[in-house]
N, C-alpha and C positions, 0 to 999 in steps of 0.2 A: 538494608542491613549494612553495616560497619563490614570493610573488607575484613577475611578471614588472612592467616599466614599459609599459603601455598607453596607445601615442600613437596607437589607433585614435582618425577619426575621429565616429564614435559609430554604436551605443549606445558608450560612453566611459568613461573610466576612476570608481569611483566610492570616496568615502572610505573609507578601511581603517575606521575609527569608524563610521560608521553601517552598514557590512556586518558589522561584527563584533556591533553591538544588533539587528539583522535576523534575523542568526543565532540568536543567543539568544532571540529571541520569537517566532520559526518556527511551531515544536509549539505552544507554549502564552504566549500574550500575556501579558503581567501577571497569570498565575496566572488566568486566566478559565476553562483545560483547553480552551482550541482558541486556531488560527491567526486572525491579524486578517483574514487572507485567509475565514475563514471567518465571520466575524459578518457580522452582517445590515447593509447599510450604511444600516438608519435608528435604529441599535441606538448608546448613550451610547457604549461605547467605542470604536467610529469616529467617532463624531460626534465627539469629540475629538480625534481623527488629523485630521479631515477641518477642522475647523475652526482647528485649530492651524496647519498648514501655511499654512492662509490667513493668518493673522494673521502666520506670522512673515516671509510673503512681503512681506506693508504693510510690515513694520516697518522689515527690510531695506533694502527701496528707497524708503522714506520716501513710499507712496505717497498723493495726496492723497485725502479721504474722498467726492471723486465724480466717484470709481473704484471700478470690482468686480472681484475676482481671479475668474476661471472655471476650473475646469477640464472639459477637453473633449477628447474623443478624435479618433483622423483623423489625428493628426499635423498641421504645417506643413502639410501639402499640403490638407488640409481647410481650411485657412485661405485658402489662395492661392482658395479658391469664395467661402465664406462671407462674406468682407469683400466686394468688390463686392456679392454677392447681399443681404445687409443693408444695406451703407451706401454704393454709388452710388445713386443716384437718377436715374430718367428725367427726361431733360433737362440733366444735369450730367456733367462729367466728371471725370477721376480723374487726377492725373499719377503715373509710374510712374518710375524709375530705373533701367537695365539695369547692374547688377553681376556679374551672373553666371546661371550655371546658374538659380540658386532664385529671382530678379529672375526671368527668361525665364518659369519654370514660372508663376508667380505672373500674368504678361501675362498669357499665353496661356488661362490659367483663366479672365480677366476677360472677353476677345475670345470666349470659347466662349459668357457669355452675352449677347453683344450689347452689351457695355458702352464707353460712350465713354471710350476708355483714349490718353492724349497720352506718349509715351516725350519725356523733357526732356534726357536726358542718357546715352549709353554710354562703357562704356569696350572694348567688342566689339572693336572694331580693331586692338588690341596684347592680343588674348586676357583679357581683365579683368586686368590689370596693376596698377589703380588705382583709386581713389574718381573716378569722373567726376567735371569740375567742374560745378556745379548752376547754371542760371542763375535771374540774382534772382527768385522766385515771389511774386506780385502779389492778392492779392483781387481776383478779377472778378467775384465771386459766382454762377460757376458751377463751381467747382471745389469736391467734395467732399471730397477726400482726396490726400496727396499719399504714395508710397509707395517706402521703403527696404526695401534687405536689408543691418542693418547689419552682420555679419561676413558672407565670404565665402567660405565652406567648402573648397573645393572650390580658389580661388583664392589664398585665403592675403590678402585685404585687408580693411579693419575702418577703418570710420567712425571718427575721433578727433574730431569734432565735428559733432553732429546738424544739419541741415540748417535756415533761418532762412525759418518757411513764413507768416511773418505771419498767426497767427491759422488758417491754415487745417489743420485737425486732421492728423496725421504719423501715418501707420501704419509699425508698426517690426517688420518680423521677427527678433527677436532671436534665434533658435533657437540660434545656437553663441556668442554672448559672452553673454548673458543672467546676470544678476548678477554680474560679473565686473568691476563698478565701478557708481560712484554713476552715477545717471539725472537731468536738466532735466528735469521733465513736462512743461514749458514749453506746450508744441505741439504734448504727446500726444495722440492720440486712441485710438488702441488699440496696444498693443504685445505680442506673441504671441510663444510658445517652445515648439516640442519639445523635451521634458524631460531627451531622452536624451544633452545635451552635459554641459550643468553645472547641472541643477537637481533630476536622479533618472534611474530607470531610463527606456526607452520604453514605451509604452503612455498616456500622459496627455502634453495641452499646455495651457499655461496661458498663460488671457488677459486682459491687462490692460486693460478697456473704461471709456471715460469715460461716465458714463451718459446724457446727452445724446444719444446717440447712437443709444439704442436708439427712438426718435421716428421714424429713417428709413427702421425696418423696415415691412412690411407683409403681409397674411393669406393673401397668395400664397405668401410664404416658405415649406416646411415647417416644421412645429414642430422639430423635431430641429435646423435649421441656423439657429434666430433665437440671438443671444444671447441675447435677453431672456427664453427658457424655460431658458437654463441661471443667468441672472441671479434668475429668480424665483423657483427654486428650491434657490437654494445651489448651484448643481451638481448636486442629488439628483434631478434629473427622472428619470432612470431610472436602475438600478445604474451609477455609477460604477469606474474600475480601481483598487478600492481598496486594492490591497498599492504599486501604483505612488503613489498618493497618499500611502500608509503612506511611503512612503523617500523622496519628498518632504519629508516633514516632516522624519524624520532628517536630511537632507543640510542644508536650511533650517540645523535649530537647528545641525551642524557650521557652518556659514558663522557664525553668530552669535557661539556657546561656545569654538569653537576658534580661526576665525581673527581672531573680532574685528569683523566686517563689513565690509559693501562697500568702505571707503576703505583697510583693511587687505590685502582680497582684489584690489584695482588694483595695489597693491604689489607685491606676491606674483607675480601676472602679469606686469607689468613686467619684474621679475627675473629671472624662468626663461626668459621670448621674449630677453632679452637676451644669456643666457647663447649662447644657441644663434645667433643673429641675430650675435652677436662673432665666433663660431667661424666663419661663411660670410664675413663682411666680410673678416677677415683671412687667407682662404685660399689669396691668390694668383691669384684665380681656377677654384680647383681645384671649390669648390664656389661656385653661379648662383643665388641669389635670383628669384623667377617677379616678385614682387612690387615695385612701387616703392618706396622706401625712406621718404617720407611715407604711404605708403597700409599700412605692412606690417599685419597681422594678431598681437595678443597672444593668440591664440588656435588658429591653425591657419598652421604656419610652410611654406612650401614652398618647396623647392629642387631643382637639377638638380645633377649633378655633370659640371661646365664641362670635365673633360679629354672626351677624346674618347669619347664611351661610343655610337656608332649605333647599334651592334647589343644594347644594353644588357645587356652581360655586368657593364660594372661594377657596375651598379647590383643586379642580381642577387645581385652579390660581396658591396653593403654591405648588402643584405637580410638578407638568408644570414648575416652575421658579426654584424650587430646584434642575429638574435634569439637567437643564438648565446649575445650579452651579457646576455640578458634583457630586450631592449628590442624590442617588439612593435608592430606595425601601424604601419610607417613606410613603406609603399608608397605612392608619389602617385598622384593620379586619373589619367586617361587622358586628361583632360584637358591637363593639365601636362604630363603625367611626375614620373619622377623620385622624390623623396621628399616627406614631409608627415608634418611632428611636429605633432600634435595639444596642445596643452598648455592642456588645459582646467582650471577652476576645484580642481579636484581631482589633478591630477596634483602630486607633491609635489617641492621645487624640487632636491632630489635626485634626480629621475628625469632633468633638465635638465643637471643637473652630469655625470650618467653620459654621456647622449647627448651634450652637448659634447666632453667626453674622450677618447669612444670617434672621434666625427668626427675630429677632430686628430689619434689614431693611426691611424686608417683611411684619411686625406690623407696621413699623411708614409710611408704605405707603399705605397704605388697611387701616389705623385708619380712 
Protein backbone atom coordinates (compact mmCIF):
# COMPACT_ATOMS: atom_id res chain seq x y z
CA UNK A 1 0.00 0.00 0.00
CA UNK A 2 1.02 3.78 -0.70
CA UNK A 3 2.50 5.20 2.72
CA UNK A 4 -0.23 6.62 4.90
CA UNK A 5 0.67 10.44 6.77
CA UNK A 6 1.88 9.44 10.43
CA UNK A 7 0.85 12.19 12.94
CA UNK A 8 1.52 9.58 15.60
CA UNK A 9 3.07 10.89 18.49
CA UNK A 10 6.10 8.65 18.46
CA UNK A 11 7.90 6.22 17.79
CA UNK A 12 7.02 8.81 14.57
CA UNK A 13 6.99 9.35 11.32
CA UNK A 14 10.55 8.79 9.78
CA UNK A 15 11.95 9.93 6.25
CA UNK A 16 10.99 8.20 3.09
CA UNK A 17 15.05 8.69 2.10
CA UNK A 18 16.75 7.20 4.84
CA UNK A 19 13.94 4.09 5.04
CA UNK A 20 14.29 3.54 1.66
CA UNK A 21 18.81 3.32 2.16
CA UNK A 22 17.89 1.09 5.32
CA UNK A 23 16.25 -0.94 3.13
CA UNK A 24 18.60 -1.47 0.63
CA UNK A 25 21.49 -2.25 3.28
CA UNK A 26 19.21 -4.56 5.47
CA UNK A 27 20.77 -8.05 4.08
CA UNK A 28 24.09 -6.82 3.07
CA UNK A 29 25.69 -3.28 4.24
CA UNK A 30 27.94 -1.99 1.52
CA UNK A 31 28.63 -5.31 0.15
CA UNK A 32 30.34 -6.58 3.59
CA UNK A 33 27.55 -9.97 2.96
CA UNK A 34 25.74 -9.16 6.27
CA UNK A 35 23.39 -6.72 8.07
CA UNK A 36 25.05 -3.62 10.18
CA UNK A 37 22.72 -5.05 12.49
CA UNK A 38 25.11 -7.88 12.54
CA UNK A 39 28.75 -6.64 12.84
CA UNK A 40 30.44 -6.37 15.73
CA UNK A 41 30.04 -3.01 17.20
CA UNK A 42 33.83 -2.48 17.75
CA UNK A 43 34.30 -3.63 14.08
CA UNK A 44 35.49 -0.25 11.14
CA UNK A 45 32.19 -0.41 9.62
CA UNK A 46 30.25 0.56 12.54
CA UNK A 47 32.72 2.55 13.85
CA UNK A 48 31.79 4.68 11.12
CA UNK A 49 28.08 4.66 11.53
CA UNK A 50 28.83 5.15 15.01
CA UNK A 51 31.05 7.94 14.76
CA UNK A 52 29.50 9.56 11.84
CA UNK A 53 26.17 10.17 13.47
CA UNK A 54 28.15 11.86 16.22
CA UNK A 55 29.75 14.18 14.20
CA UNK A 56 26.88 15.20 12.09
CA UNK A 57 24.88 15.67 15.20
CA UNK A 58 27.94 18.56 16.42
CA UNK A 59 27.64 19.75 13.13
CA UNK A 60 23.97 20.28 13.02
CA UNK A 61 23.57 22.06 16.09
CA UNK A 62 26.80 23.81 15.96
CA UNK A 63 27.54 22.12 19.11
CA UNK A 64 30.47 23.66 21.10
CA UNK A 65 33.79 21.35 21.50
CA UNK A 66 33.21 20.93 25.61
CA UNK A 67 30.45 19.11 24.78
CA UNK A 68 29.96 15.18 24.28
CA UNK A 69 27.28 13.59 22.17
CA UNK A 70 26.26 10.24 24.18
CA UNK A 71 24.36 7.80 23.15
CA UNK A 72 22.49 5.87 25.84
CA UNK A 73 19.59 3.59 26.30
CA UNK A 74 16.50 3.85 28.89
CA UNK A 75 14.83 6.18 26.91
CA UNK A 76 13.87 9.92 28.59
CA UNK A 77 12.83 8.19 31.38
CA UNK A 78 16.30 6.97 32.35
CA UNK A 79 17.16 10.46 32.15
CA UNK A 80 14.43 11.93 34.49
CA UNK A 81 17.09 9.20 37.27
CA UNK A 82 20.33 9.80 35.85
CA UNK A 83 20.57 13.56 35.87
CA UNK A 84 19.77 14.25 39.62
CA UNK A 85 21.84 10.84 40.38
CA UNK A 86 25.06 12.32 38.51
CA UNK A 87 24.67 15.93 38.76
CA UNK A 88 22.65 17.24 42.11
CA UNK A 89 24.75 17.12 44.73
CA UNK A 90 24.42 16.85 48.51
CA UNK A 91 23.78 19.91 49.89
CA UNK A 92 22.49 21.62 46.62
CA UNK A 93 19.52 21.90 45.02
CA UNK A 94 17.87 21.73 41.59
CA UNK A 95 14.95 23.94 40.25
CA UNK A 96 12.44 22.12 38.20
CA UNK A 97 9.52 23.51 35.95
CA UNK A 98 6.13 21.62 35.76
CA UNK A 99 5.03 21.61 32.22
CA UNK A 100 3.51 18.71 32.04
CA UNK A 101 3.28 15.01 32.16
CA UNK A 102 7.18 14.44 31.40
CA UNK A 103 8.18 17.77 33.85
CA UNK A 104 6.03 15.65 36.64
CA UNK A 105 7.72 12.15 35.82
CA UNK A 106 11.07 13.72 35.79
CA UNK A 107 10.29 15.36 39.70
CA UNK A 108 9.16 12.58 40.97
CA UNK A 109 12.27 10.46 39.76
CA UNK A 110 14.42 13.23 41.48
CA UNK A 111 12.17 13.15 45.10
CA UNK A 112 12.49 9.11 44.76
CA UNK A 113 16.16 9.74 45.56
CA UNK A 114 16.05 12.18 48.17
CA UNK A 115 17.00 15.12 46.07
CA UNK A 116 16.41 18.62 47.10
CA UNK A 117 14.02 19.54 44.12
CA UNK A 118 12.35 23.39 44.44
CA UNK A 119 9.30 23.43 41.56
CA UNK A 120 9.53 27.51 40.39
CA UNK A 121 7.01 27.58 38.18
CA UNK A 122 3.39 25.50 36.87
CA UNK A 123 1.11 25.70 34.53
CA UNK A 124 -0.94 22.51 36.37
CA UNK A 125 -4.01 24.81 36.89
CA UNK A 126 -5.45 25.35 33.44
CA UNK A 127 -4.18 21.60 32.53
CA UNK A 128 -0.56 22.67 31.08
CA UNK A 129 -2.16 25.23 28.58
CA UNK A 130 1.09 27.23 28.61
CA UNK A 131 4.87 27.91 29.16
CA UNK A 132 4.66 28.90 32.98
CA UNK A 133 6.11 32.27 33.44
CA UNK A 134 9.68 31.53 35.16
CA UNK A 135 10.67 33.77 37.78
CA UNK A 136 14.09 35.60 37.57
CA UNK A 137 16.73 32.76 38.64
CA UNK A 138 19.56 34.18 40.66
CA UNK A 139 23.02 32.41 41.53
CA UNK A 140 22.90 31.57 45.16
CA UNK A 141 25.36 28.97 44.77
CA UNK A 142 23.53 26.33 45.74
CA UNK A 143 21.68 25.52 42.87
CA UNK A 144 22.93 22.86 40.56
CA UNK A 145 20.75 22.80 37.71
CA UNK A 146 17.86 24.29 36.77
CA UNK A 147 15.32 22.00 34.65
CA UNK A 148 12.80 22.16 31.32
CA UNK A 149 10.63 20.03 29.35
CA UNK A 150 11.01 22.03 26.26
CA UNK A 151 8.14 20.61 24.06
CA UNK A 152 5.23 19.29 25.51
CA UNK A 153 3.96 16.21 24.11
CA UNK A 154 1.20 15.25 25.25
CA UNK A 155 0.00 19.10 25.84
CA UNK A 156 0.74 20.64 22.68
CA UNK A 157 3.25 23.59 24.19
CA UNK A 158 6.92 24.29 23.12
CA UNK A 159 9.48 26.81 24.80
CA UNK A 160 10.06 29.73 22.06
CA UNK A 161 12.74 31.06 24.10
CA UNK A 162 14.97 29.20 26.56
CA UNK A 163 14.85 30.19 29.89
CA UNK A 164 17.74 33.25 31.31
CA UNK A 165 19.49 30.91 34.27
CA UNK A 166 22.46 33.27 34.78
CA UNK A 167 25.17 30.90 34.46
CA UNK A 168 23.67 28.30 36.29
CA UNK A 169 23.78 25.02 33.75
CA UNK A 170 19.95 24.33 32.01
CA UNK A 171 19.11 20.75 31.56
CA UNK A 172 16.61 20.48 28.50
CA UNK A 173 14.68 17.51 27.74
CA UNK A 174 14.29 17.85 24.21
CA UNK A 175 12.91 14.53 23.41
CA UNK A 176 9.99 15.84 20.91
CA UNK A 177 11.44 19.16 19.26
CA UNK A 178 15.04 18.02 19.24
CA UNK A 179 16.80 19.48 16.05
CA UNK A 180 13.83 20.96 14.82
CA UNK A 181 15.68 24.44 14.93
CA UNK A 182 19.04 26.09 15.78
CA UNK A 183 20.01 25.85 19.81
CA UNK A 184 21.79 29.05 22.23
CA UNK A 185 24.23 26.69 24.21
CA UNK A 186 24.30 29.62 26.02
CA UNK A 187 23.35 27.94 29.51
CA UNK A 188 23.49 24.49 28.54
CA UNK A 189 24.42 22.09 30.62
CA UNK A 190 23.03 18.87 29.41
CA UNK A 191 20.42 18.55 26.80
CA UNK A 192 18.84 14.96 26.13
CA UNK A 193 16.32 13.13 23.53
CA UNK A 194 14.59 10.21 22.76
CA UNK A 195 15.26 9.38 19.52
CA UNK A 196 12.02 8.29 18.42
CA UNK A 197 10.41 11.93 17.71
CA UNK A 198 12.79 13.46 15.24
CA UNK A 199 16.11 12.19 15.37
CA UNK A 200 15.68 8.04 14.57
CA UNK A 201 13.84 5.09 15.35
CA UNK A 202 13.41 4.08 19.53
CA UNK A 203 15.72 2.32 21.26
CA UNK A 204 18.69 4.87 21.70
CA UNK A 205 18.77 8.67 23.54
CA UNK A 206 21.12 10.90 22.91
CA UNK A 207 22.97 13.25 25.28
CA UNK A 208 24.36 16.40 25.05
CA UNK A 209 26.73 16.87 28.25
CA UNK A 210 29.08 19.74 28.92
CA UNK A 211 31.99 17.97 30.24
CA UNK A 212 32.35 19.89 33.34
CA UNK A 213 30.09 18.29 34.67
CA UNK A 214 31.05 14.89 34.88
CA UNK A 215 33.42 16.30 38.21
CA UNK A 216 29.81 16.00 40.22
CA UNK A 217 29.66 12.42 39.69
CA UNK A 218 30.70 10.05 42.27
CA UNK A 219 31.76 6.03 43.04
CA UNK A 220 28.51 5.40 44.47
CA UNK A 221 26.89 5.89 41.21
CA UNK A 222 26.78 2.53 39.19
CA UNK A 223 28.89 2.37 36.45
CA UNK A 224 26.05 1.91 33.85
CA UNK A 225 24.27 5.42 34.97
CA UNK A 226 27.58 7.72 35.13
CA UNK A 227 27.83 9.73 32.06
CA UNK A 228 31.22 9.78 32.26
CA UNK A 229 31.51 5.69 31.37
CA UNK A 230 29.42 6.27 28.39
CA UNK A 231 31.76 9.66 27.78
CA UNK A 232 34.98 7.39 28.13
CA UNK A 233 34.19 5.22 26.04
CA UNK A 234 32.46 6.75 23.04
CA UNK A 235 29.38 5.25 23.89
CA UNK A 236 31.13 1.64 23.44
CA UNK A 237 31.02 0.71 27.08
CA UNK A 238 28.98 -2.19 26.33
CA UNK A 239 27.16 -3.10 22.90
CA UNK A 240 25.31 -0.30 22.03
CA UNK A 241 21.53 -0.32 19.58
CA UNK A 242 23.44 -0.33 16.81
CA UNK A 243 20.93 -0.44 13.87
CA UNK A 244 19.06 2.56 15.84
CA UNK A 245 22.33 4.25 15.89
CA UNK A 246 22.55 3.08 12.12
CA UNK A 247 19.31 5.35 11.10
CA UNK A 248 20.46 7.87 13.36
CA UNK A 249 23.10 8.70 11.14
CA UNK A 250 20.69 8.44 8.03
CA UNK A 251 18.08 10.69 9.41
CA UNK A 252 21.18 13.27 10.67
CA UNK A 253 22.71 13.36 7.06
CA UNK A 254 18.74 13.75 5.65
CA UNK A 255 18.52 16.76 7.90
CA UNK A 256 21.84 18.03 6.49
CA UNK A 257 21.63 16.88 2.27
CA UNK A 258 18.14 17.29 2.02
CA UNK A 259 16.62 19.81 4.03
CA UNK A 260 19.57 22.13 4.40
CA UNK A 261 19.92 22.23 8.30
CA UNK A 262 18.48 23.39 11.35
CA UNK A 263 17.55 27.06 10.21
CA UNK A 264 15.94 25.46 7.05
CA UNK A 265 14.30 22.55 9.13
CA UNK A 266 12.65 25.74 11.69
CA UNK A 267 11.22 26.85 8.38
CA UNK A 268 9.69 23.82 7.44
CA UNK A 269 8.16 23.55 10.82
CA UNK A 270 6.96 26.82 11.09
CA UNK A 271 4.95 26.18 7.79
CA UNK A 272 3.15 22.89 8.37
CA UNK A 273 2.18 23.87 12.41
CA UNK A 274 0.75 26.85 10.62
CA UNK A 275 -0.91 25.30 8.04
CA UNK A 276 -3.01 23.38 10.53
CA UNK A 277 -2.94 26.04 13.50
CA UNK A 278 -4.92 28.54 10.36
CA UNK A 279 -7.38 25.82 9.88
CA UNK A 280 -8.46 25.78 13.91
CA UNK A 281 -8.18 29.73 14.17
CA UNK A 282 -10.53 30.21 11.45
CA UNK A 283 -12.93 27.68 12.38
CA UNK A 284 -15.58 29.54 13.93
CA UNK A 285 -15.07 27.75 16.91
CA UNK A 286 -16.04 24.49 15.51
CA UNK A 287 -12.50 23.32 16.18
CA UNK A 288 -10.59 24.42 20.22
CA UNK A 289 -6.95 24.83 20.43
CA UNK A 290 -5.89 22.94 24.17
CA UNK A 291 -2.85 25.31 23.93
CA UNK A 292 -2.26 29.17 24.34
CA UNK A 293 -1.52 30.80 21.41
CA UNK A 294 2.05 32.25 22.71
CA UNK A 295 2.88 28.83 24.30
CA UNK A 296 1.57 26.65 20.96
CA UNK A 297 3.86 23.62 20.05
CA UNK A 298 5.66 23.36 16.19
CA UNK A 299 5.65 20.13 16.94
CA UNK A 300 2.59 18.29 18.54
CA UNK A 301 -0.57 20.46 17.72
CA UNK A 302 -3.66 19.69 19.85
CA UNK A 303 -7.13 20.31 19.59
CA UNK A 304 -10.83 19.52 20.57
CA UNK A 305 -13.49 19.87 18.39
CA UNK A 306 -15.59 22.86 20.14
CA UNK A 307 -19.34 21.80 18.76
CA UNK A 308 -20.71 19.78 21.22
CA UNK A 309 -19.06 16.36 21.13
CA UNK A 310 -19.67 14.78 25.23
CA UNK A 311 -20.15 11.70 24.39
CA UNK A 312 -17.42 11.84 21.63
CA UNK A 313 -19.00 10.37 18.71
CA UNK A 314 -17.68 13.23 16.79
CA UNK A 315 -14.60 12.73 17.34
CA UNK A 316 -14.92 9.10 16.68
CA UNK A 317 -16.37 10.41 13.21
CA UNK A 318 -13.12 12.54 12.43
CA UNK A 319 -10.89 9.53 13.54
CA UNK A 320 -12.62 7.16 11.49
CA UNK A 321 -12.73 9.53 8.24
CA UNK A 322 -9.11 10.69 8.67
CA UNK A 323 -7.75 7.46 8.46
CA UNK A 324 -9.96 6.72 6.04
CA UNK A 325 -7.78 9.70 4.16
CA UNK A 326 -4.66 8.27 4.96
CA UNK A 327 -4.02 10.23 7.78
CA UNK A 328 -2.90 8.24 10.91
CA UNK A 329 -2.56 8.54 14.66
CA UNK A 330 -4.60 11.72 15.23
CA UNK A 331 -6.12 10.61 18.55
CA UNK A 332 -5.35 12.94 21.49
CA UNK A 333 -4.20 11.77 24.93
CA UNK A 334 -6.46 11.27 27.58
CA UNK A 335 -5.29 13.94 28.88
CA UNK A 336 -6.68 16.42 26.56
CA UNK A 337 -8.92 14.79 24.47
CA UNK A 338 -9.55 15.25 21.37
CA UNK A 339 -7.17 15.28 18.54
CA UNK A 340 -3.08 15.61 18.28
CA UNK A 341 -1.19 16.21 14.89
CA UNK A 342 2.09 15.19 15.52
CA UNK A 343 4.25 17.14 12.92
CA UNK A 344 7.46 16.14 13.52
CA UNK A 345 10.90 16.99 11.81
CA UNK A 346 9.98 14.52 9.18
CA UNK A 347 6.52 14.62 8.48
CA UNK A 348 6.47 16.27 4.85
CA UNK A 349 4.64 19.76 4.55
CA UNK A 350 2.20 17.86 2.25
CA UNK A 351 0.92 15.71 4.99
CA UNK A 352 -0.05 19.16 6.69
CA UNK A 353 -1.79 20.60 3.56
CA UNK A 354 -3.84 17.01 3.32
CA UNK A 355 -4.72 17.26 7.14
CA UNK A 356 -5.75 20.93 6.82
CA UNK A 357 -8.05 20.27 3.79
CA UNK A 358 -9.37 17.36 5.15
CA UNK A 359 -10.35 19.50 8.62
CA UNK A 360 -12.13 22.21 6.59
CA UNK A 361 -14.28 19.58 4.81
CA UNK A 362 -14.79 17.67 7.91
CA UNK A 363 -15.94 21.31 9.72
CA UNK A 364 -18.21 22.44 6.92
CA UNK A 365 -19.92 18.93 7.08
CA UNK A 366 -20.49 18.19 10.76
CA UNK A 367 -21.30 22.32 11.01
Amino acid sequence: MDRVFNFNPGPSTLPVEALEKAAKDLVNYQGSGMSIMEHSHRGKEYEAVHNGAIALIKELYNIPENFDVLFIQGGASLQFAMIPMCFLRDGKKALYVNSGTWSKKAIKEAKIQGKNIEVIATSEDTNFDRIPEIPEIKDTGDIDYVYITANNTIFGTEYHKLPETNGIPLVIDASSDALSKPVDWKNIGVLFAGAQKNIGPSGVTVAIVRKDLYERENDKIPTMLRYSTFAENNSLYNTPPTWSIYMVNLVMDWVKNTIGGLEKMAERNQKKAALVYDVIDSSNGFYKGHAQKDSRSLMNITFTLGKDDAEGTLSKKFIEEAKAAGLYGLKGHRSVGGMRASTYNAMPVEGCEKLAAFMKDFAKANS
